[in-house]
C-alpha positions, -999 to 999 in steps of 0.1 A, spaced: -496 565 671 -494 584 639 -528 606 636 -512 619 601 -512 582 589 -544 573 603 -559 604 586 -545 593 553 -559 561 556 -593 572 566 -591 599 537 -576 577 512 -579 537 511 -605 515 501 -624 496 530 -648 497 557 -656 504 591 -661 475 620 -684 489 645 -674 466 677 -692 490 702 -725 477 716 -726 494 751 -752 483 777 -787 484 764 -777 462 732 -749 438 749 -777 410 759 -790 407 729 -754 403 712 -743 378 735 -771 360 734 -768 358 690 -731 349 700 -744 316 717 -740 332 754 -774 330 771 -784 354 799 -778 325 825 -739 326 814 -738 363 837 -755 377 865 -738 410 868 -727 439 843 -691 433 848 -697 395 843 -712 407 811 -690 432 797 -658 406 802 -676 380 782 -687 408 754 -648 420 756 -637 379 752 -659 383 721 -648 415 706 -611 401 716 -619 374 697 -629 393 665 -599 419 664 -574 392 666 -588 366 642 -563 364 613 -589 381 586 -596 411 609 -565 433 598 -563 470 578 -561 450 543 -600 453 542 -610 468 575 -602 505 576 -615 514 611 -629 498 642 -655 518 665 -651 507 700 -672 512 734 -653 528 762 -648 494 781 -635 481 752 -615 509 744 -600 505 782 -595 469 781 -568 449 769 -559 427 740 -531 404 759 -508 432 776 -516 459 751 -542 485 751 -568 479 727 -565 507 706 -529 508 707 -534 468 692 -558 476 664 -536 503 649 -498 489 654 -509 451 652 -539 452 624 -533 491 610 -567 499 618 -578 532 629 -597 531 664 -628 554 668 -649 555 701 -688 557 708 -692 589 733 -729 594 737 -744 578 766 -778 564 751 -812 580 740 -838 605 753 -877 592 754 -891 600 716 -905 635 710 -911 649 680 -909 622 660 -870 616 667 -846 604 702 -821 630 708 -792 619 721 -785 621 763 -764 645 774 -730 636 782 -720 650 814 -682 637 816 -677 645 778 -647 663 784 -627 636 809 -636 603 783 -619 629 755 -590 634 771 -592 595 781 -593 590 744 -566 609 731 -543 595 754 -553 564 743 -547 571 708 -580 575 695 -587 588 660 -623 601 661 -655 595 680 -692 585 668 -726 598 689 -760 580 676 -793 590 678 -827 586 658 -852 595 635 -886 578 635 -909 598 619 -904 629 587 -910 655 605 -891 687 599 -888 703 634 -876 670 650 -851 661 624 -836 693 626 -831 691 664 -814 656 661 -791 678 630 -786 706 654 -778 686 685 -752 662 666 -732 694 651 -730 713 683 -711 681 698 -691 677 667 -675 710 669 -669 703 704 -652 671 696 -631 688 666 -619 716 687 -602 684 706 -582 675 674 -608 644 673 -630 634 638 -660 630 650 -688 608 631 -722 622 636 -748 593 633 -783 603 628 -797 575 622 -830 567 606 -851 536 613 -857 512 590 -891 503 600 -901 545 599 -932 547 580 -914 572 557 -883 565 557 -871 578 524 -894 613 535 -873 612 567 -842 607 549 -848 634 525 -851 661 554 -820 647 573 -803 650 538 -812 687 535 -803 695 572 -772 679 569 -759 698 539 -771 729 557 -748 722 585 -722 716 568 -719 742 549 -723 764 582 -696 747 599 -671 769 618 -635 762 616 -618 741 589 -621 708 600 -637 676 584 -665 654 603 -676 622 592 -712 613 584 -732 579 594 -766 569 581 -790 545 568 -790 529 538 -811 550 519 -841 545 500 -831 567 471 -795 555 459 -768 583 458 -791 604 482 -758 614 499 -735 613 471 -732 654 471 -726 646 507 -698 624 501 -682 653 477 -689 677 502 -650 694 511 -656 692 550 -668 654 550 -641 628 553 -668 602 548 -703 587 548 -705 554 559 -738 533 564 -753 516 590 -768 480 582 -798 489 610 -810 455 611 -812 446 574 -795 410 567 -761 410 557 -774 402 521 -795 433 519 -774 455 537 -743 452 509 -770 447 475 -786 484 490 -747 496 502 -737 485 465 -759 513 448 -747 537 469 -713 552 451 -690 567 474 -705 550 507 -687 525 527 -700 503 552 -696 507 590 -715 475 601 -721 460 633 -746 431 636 -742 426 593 -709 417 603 -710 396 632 -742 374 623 -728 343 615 -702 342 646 -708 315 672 -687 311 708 -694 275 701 -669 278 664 -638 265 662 -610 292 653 -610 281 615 -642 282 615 -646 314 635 -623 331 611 -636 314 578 -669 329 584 -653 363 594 -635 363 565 -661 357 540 -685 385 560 -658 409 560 -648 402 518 -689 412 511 -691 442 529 -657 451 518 -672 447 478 -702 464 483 -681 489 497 -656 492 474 -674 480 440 -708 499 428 -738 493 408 
């Protein structure tokens, strides 16, 4: 695989970002939107082949391809599993020419402080070598922000570049993904002080390498546009975080520079029960929205 290319692409061409890596906590509740009820499995690996059938399903439809889509986020199983003969990575970026990330954190801490710090991640270093053999482009690590308030919000900044640089110093892009909730009861306050964190971090960053940066659709639009300027970012990309696929692109659309990296705002209309035409068709027509509000501004 050709990281120079996939760099280029990532730095350079219009589109946006699949995120295809729901991991345990939120697979139920994806199969079950998909049409699969909990009845359909009784164990985890029952459930993660049906959830890989699905994500299978979605990276080989005929619309899912690097015209529109520039990179796919994958879990680990997914990122391990096959697409036919061929590793799934391997398939998105040969087959499709789109550029495989993969989620590394391993869930959420109990709230404190107004925020969920991320888990550690005790086997960091074995899934990153896992990765890069694998052909892997970058990685992305979530955690959240409920509440503005200063001291937690700069733990969840703090936490997230301390595991970016140790991701970079693997040759890796890491997206950091501090995500704030769109039900916080200030969300645009909370967004403001991850905003102010964030710059400060980057501008203390060590080395001269480029992270990417994933957040909520802000309140304020162009809240992160000196982000997006900013010489050691690659990206921002947004996270739809439960709003419709409607709302998600009309508040994407304000937001110049920022491209989508949507999960459920993609998926929502996809049924197991669809024919192929119809599974695509409705593909298709998600992925030309968030592909306009990511490439066309208000």
């Amino acid at each position: 695989m050709s990281i120079a290319q996939m760099r280029k692409n990532m730095s350079e061409n219009a589109g946006f970002i699949a995120a295809l890596d729901q991991s345990g906590g939120s697979t139920p509740g994806a199969l079950r939107h998909y049409g699969i009820p909990d009845s359909a499995y009784s164990t985890d690996a029952q459930m993660f082949a049906l959830m890989h059938e699905m994500r299978v399903r979605v990276v080989t439809a005929p619309s899912f391809t690097g015209k529109k889509i520039l990179a796919a986020i994958l879990f680990e199983q997914t990122m391990n599993g096959l697409v036919k003969d061929t590793p799934v990575p391997t398939f998105l970026w040969q087959d499709r020419g789109v550029v495989p990330f993969l989620k590394v954190d391993k869930g959420l801490e109990a709230e404190a402080g107004g925020v969920q710090l991320m888990k550690p991640i005790p086997d960091l270093e074995a899934l990153l070598d896992q990765a890069i053999k694998k052909g892997i482009y970058g990685t992305k690590a979530r955690s959240v922000i409920h509440l503005a308030e200063r001291n937690g919000v700069a733990a969840i900044v703090k936490q997230q570049f301390a595991l970016a640089q140790q991701i970079a110093e693997r040759g890796l892009v890491p997206i950091l993904e501090p995500e704030v909730l769109i039900k916080s009861p200030d969300k645009a306050g909370a967004e403001t002080l991850l905003h102010d964190e964030l710059h400060r971090g980057l501008d203390a960053l060590p080395g001269d390498y480029q992270v990417m940066i994933k957040v909520s659709i802000p309140e304020k639009p162009d809240l992160y546009l000196d982000l997006v300027k900013h010489p050691r970012v690659q990206r921002v990309v947004a996270l739809s975080g439960g709003y419709s696929r409607d709302e998600a692109c009309e508040r994407l659309a304000q937001n110049h520079g920022m491209i989508a990296s949507f999960s459920r705002a993609l998926l929502e209309e996809l049924r197991c029960t669809m024919t192929d035409e119809q599974f695509d068709a409705a593909l298709a027509t998600a992925i030309d929205q968030i592909y306009k509000a990511s490439t066309q501004k208000s």
